[in-house]
C-alpha angles and dihedrals in degrees: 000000000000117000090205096052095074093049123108122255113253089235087055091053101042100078135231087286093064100089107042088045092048086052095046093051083043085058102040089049079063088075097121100237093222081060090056095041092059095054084054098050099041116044098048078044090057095049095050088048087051093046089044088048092056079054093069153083109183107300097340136080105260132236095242089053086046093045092045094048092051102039097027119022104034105167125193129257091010127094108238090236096043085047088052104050090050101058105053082052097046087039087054102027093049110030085057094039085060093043096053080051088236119138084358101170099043089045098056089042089062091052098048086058086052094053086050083057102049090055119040096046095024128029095009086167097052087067083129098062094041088046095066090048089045087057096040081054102046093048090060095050094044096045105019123249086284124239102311086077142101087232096057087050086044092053084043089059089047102048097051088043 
């Protein structure tokens, strides 16, 4: 005799539930991945511009960056005013650079060390926060910024060179 005669279908032991939920995930695997991409690369990004723009004054690194990276802050192995420099170039020069969808893996790699950074010599209690832009950020270096971006022109370019 066959074992696996005498088995339920799937389908009859799947419930009344089954078809509407398998429809539901079919369309939700519709989500196009470049739209979710973009979500991923924007709106960190956005977070890291806004954070870069409290660091000046004008065109200049303010006192109160400089005050908070020496009293605050106070990270090892760098110098507070070096520190501090350096991120308001890396919060302006990255988060744009992954918006504009250009060099979109290595700039949210940069960004993802940041966020290490940030938490673990910073704001060590605010891990949920930086875990969501850590995930917005590995997810770009490990699938691309998706097609609404310069490198996937770029690739484009290459591919038909």
């Amino acid at each position: 005799m066959n074992a696996t005669a005498n088995r339920p279908t799937h389908s009859a032991t799947c419930g009344p539930l089954c078809g509407p939920t398998r429809r539901s995930i079919a369309l939700l695997e519709r989500i196009p991945y470049s739209l979710v991409a973009l979500g991923a690369r924007i709106f960190p990004a956005a977070v890291f511009w806004q954070s870069g723009q409290t660091k000046l004054d004008g065109w200049r690194v303010s006192e109160s960056a400089l005050y908070l990276f020496k009293e605050d802050y106070k990270l090892p192995l760098l110098d507070p005013v070096v520190a501090a420099h350096l991120a308001a170039v890396m919060e302006h020069v990255f988060p744009a650079l992954l918006v504009l969808g250009l060099a979109s893996r290595f700039a949210a790699a940069v960004l993802f060390a940041m966020t290490l950074v940030i938490e673990v010599f910073v704001y060590p209690d605010a891990w949920p926060t930086h875990g969501v832009w850590a995930t917005c950020f590995l997810l770009i270096v490990a699938r691309g910024p998706g097609v609404v971006s310069i490198d996937h022109l770029l690739g484009g370019r290459a591919r038909k060179a």
